[in-house]
N, C-alpha and C positions, 0 to 999 in steps of 0.2 A: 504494500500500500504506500511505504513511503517512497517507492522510487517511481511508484504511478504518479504522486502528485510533485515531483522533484522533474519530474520530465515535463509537468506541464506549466511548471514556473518557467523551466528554460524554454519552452516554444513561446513565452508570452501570457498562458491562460492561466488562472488562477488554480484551475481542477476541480475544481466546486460542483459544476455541474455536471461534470464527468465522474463525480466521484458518488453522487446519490444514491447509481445503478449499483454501483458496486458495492456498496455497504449496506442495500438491501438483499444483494443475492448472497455474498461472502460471509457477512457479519450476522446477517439473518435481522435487521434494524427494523423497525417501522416506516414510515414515511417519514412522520416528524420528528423523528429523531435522529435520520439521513438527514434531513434537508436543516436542522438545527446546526448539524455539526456540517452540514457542506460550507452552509453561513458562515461559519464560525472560520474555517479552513479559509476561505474569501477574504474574510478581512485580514486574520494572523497575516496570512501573503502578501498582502497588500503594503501592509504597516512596514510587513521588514524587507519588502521590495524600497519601499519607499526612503528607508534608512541606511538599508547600504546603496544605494543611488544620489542619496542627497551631496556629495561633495563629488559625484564626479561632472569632470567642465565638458561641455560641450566642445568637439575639435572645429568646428568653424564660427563658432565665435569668439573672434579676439579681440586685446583691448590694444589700447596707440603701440604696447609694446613687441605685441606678437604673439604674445605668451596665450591660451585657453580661458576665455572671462565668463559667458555663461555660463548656466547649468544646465547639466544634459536633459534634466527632467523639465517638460514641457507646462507650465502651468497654466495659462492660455486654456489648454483644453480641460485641465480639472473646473477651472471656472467656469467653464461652459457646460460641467455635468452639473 
């Protein structure tokens, strides 16, 4: 299970919802207690995607000296969810 949802950080998805099916047929879960804990798997991912991300710079944006000034993390689009 965890290298189900460790592969689907690195494609981008959080596995959340790919992970419902499976801890109803694997674990033998309910509904709501798959989709509580898919929840749950969603945000953890989220948070520590979001914290080891936070300090790396962007490569095409630089400042007067050349060096990497943004950050790679696009906020523009958080604001707009």
């Amino acid at each position: 299970m965890t290298f189900w949802i460790l592969g689907c950080v690195m494609a981008g998805t959080s596995g959340g919802g790919s992970l419902i099916p499976l801890l109803r047929i694997i674990f033998l879960f309910t509904v709501k207690d798959a989709i509580a804990i898919s929840n749950m798997t969603i945000a953890v991912v989220g948070i520590i995607s979001f914290i080891a991300t936070y300090t790396v710079k962007h490569p095409l944006k630089v400042d007067t000296k050349g060096k990497p000034a943004g950050l790679a993390f696009e906020y523009n689009l958080v604001v707009m969810l």
